[in-house]
VMD Tcl script that draws the C-alpha trace (Angstrom):
set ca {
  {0.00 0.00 0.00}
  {1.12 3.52 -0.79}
  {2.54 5.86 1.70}
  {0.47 9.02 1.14}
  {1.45 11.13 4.02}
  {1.96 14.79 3.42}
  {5.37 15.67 3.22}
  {5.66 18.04 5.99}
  {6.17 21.99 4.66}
  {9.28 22.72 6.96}
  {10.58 19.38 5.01}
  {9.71 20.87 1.61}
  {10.78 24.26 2.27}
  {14.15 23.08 3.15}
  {14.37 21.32 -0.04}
  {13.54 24.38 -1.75}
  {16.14 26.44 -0.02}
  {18.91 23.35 -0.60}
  {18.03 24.12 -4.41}
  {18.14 27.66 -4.80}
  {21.48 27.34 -3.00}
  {22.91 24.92 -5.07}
  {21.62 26.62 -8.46}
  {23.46 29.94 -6.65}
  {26.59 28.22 -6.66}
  {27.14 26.41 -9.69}
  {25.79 29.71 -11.61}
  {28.50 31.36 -10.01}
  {31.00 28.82 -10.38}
  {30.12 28.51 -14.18}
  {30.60 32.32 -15.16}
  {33.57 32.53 -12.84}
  {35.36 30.11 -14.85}
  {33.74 31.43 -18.12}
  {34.65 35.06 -17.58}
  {36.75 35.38 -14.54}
  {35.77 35.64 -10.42}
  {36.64 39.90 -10.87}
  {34.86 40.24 -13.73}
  {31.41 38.89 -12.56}
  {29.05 40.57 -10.61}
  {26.73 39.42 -7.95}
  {23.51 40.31 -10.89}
  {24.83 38.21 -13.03}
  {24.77 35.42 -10.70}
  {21.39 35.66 -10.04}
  {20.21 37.21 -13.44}
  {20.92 33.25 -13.94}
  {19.06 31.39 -11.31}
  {16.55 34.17 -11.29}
  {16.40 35.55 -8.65}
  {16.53 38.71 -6.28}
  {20.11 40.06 -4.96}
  {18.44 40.01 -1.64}
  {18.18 36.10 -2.17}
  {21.84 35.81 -3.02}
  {22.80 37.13 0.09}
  {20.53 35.58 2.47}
  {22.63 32.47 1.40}
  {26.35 34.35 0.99}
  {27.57 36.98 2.66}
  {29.77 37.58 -0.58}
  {31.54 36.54 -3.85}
  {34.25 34.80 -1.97}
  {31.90 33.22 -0.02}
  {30.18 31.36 -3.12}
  {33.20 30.80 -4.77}
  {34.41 28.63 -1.68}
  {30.87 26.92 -0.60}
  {32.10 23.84 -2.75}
  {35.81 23.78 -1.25}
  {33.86 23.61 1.95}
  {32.48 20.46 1.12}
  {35.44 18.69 -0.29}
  {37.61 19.86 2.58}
  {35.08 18.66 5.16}
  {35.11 15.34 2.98}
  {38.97 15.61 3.22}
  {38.58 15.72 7.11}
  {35.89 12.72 7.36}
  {38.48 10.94 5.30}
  {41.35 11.36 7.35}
  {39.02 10.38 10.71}
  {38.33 6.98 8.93}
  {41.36 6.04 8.67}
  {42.82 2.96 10.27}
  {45.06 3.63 14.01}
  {47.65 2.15 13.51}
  {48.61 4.41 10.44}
  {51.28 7.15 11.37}
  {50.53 10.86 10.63}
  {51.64 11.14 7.98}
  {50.51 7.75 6.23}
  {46.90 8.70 7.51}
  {47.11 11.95 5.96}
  {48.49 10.38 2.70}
  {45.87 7.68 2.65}
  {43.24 10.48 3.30}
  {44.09 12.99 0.64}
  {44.00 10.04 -2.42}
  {40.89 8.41 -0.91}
  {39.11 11.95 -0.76}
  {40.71 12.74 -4.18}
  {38.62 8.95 -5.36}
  {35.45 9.62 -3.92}
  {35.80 13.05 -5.20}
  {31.82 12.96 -6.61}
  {30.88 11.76 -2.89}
  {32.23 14.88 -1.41}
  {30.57 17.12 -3.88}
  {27.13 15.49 -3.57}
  {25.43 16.21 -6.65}
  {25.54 20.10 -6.20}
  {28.38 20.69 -9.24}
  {30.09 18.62 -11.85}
  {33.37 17.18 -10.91}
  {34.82 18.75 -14.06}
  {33.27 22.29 -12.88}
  {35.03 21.75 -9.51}
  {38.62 21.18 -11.26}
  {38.19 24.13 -13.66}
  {36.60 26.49 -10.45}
  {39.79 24.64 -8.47}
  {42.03 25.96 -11.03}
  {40.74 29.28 -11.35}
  {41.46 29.69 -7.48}
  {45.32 28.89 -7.71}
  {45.65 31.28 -10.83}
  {43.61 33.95 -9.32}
  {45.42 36.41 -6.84}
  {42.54 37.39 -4.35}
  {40.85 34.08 -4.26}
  {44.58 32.32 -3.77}
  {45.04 34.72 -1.30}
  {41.37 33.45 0.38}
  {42.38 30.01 -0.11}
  {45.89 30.12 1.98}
  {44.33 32.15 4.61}
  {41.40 29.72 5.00}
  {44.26 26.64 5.00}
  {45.98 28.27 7.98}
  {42.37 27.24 10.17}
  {42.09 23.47 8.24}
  {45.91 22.82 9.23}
  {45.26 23.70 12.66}
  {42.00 21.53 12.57}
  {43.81 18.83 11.08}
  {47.36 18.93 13.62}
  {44.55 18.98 16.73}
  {42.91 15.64 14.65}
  {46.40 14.24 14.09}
  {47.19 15.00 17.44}
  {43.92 13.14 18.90}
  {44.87 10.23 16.93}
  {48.45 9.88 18.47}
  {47.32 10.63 22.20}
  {49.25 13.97 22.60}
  {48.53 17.83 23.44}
  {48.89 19.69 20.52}
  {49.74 22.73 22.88}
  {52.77 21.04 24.10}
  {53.88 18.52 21.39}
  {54.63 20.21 18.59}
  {54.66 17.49 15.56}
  {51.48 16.99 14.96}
  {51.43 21.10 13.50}
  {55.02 19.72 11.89}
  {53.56 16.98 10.50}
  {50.83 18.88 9.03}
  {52.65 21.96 7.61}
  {54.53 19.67 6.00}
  {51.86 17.78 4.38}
  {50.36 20.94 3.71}
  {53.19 22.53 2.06}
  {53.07 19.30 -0.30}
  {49.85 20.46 -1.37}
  {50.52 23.82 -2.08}
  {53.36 22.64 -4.38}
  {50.98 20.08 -5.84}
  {48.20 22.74 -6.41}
  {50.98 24.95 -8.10}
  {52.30 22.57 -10.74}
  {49.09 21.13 -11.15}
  {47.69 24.77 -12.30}
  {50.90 25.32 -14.49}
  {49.52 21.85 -16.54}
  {47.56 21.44 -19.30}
  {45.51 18.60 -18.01}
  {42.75 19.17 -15.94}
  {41.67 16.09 -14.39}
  {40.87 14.52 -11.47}
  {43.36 11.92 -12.23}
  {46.22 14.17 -13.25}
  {46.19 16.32 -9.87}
  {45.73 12.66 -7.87}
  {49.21 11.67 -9.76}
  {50.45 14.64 -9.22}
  {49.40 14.76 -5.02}
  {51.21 10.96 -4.87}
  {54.33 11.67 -6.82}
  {54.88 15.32 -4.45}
  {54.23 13.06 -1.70}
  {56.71 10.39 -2.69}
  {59.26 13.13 -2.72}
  {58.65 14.11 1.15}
  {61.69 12.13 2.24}
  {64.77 12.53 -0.05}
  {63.76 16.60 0.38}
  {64.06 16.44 3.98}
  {67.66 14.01 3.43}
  {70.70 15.56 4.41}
  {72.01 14.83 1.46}
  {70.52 15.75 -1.83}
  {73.46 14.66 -4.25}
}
mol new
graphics top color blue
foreach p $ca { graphics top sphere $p radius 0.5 }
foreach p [lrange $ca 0 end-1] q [lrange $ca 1 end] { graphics top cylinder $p $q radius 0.2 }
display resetview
């Protein structure tokens, strides 16, 4: 026999909102890689999904705001990644494991609300774009200390008074920066091309740090 409940309105109106969010952001994303993040204006955006300015912002504060709401979710997929990981992985093993993993279930992490592709282009428009690169390092500095305190509840230890677990992070993260740097220099765009890329960087973690490099 068919369910035929009501849906309840709070339920519905939720959905509605989730939407209209979601068309806000890949609008965005789409004529911020089509025409450049400076170059677009907050009318455009919602000349597209049709709707009012005061809309826009009752869901972003800002430009930089939508232009990150999708890093948000990968990041916080990055995170849930890196908690899943087995124990008895060290830091720097879990972090490794986390970063491909996340960098697999890429599509998981950006349930439904963009293209993958969209996300690599709108990825690549951050690293080649001074104020949103600027955004992006200054919003890393809070994930590396939310990661080092998650690295450092792993291990057992006080972050406060053992320092590797921020070592072990900035150097993982400075990996990544290099990673995101070549990566954006490349011609290929592709999930799979920056997931080489992240492995091979993080291959080369120990012969930088050797005391020797000849």
């Amino acid at each position: 026999m068919t369910d035929e409940r009501p849906v309840p309105a709070r339920g519905l109106r939720e959905r509605k909102k989730r939407r209209t969010r979601d068309a806000l952001v890949r609008a965005a994303l789409l004529l911020f890689v089509e025409q450049g993040y400076e170059r677009t204006t907050v009318d455009e955006i919602t000349d597209v999904v049709d709707v009012s300015q005061r809309t826009f912002f009752r869901y972003f504060a800002n430009k930089e705001e939508v232009a990150f709401a999708v890093q948000d979710l990968v990041e916080s997929h990055f995170v849930a990644a890196l908690r899943s990981r087995p124990p008895a992985e060290g830091p720097l093993e879990a972090l490794r494991g986390a970063v491909l993993g996340a960098w697999d279930t890429l599509d998981e992490a950006l349930c439904g609300v963009v293209p993958v592709d969209l996300y690599m282009r709108t990825y690549r428009l951050i690293e080649s774009t001074p104020a949103l690169l600027a955004v992006h390092l200054r919003r890393s500095t809070g994930l590396e200390e939310r990661i080092a305190r998650l690295i450092a509840e792993r291990e057992g230890l006080d972050v406060d008074t053992d320092p590797r677990p921020r070592l072990a992070v900035a150097a993982f993260y400075g990996v990544m920066r290099v990673t995101g740097r070549l990566w954006g220099r490349g011609e290929d765009a592709s999930v799979a091309s920056i997931r080489r890329m992240t492995e091979a960087c993080l291959d080369q973690i120990g012969p930088a740090l050797a005391a020797d490099w000849r």
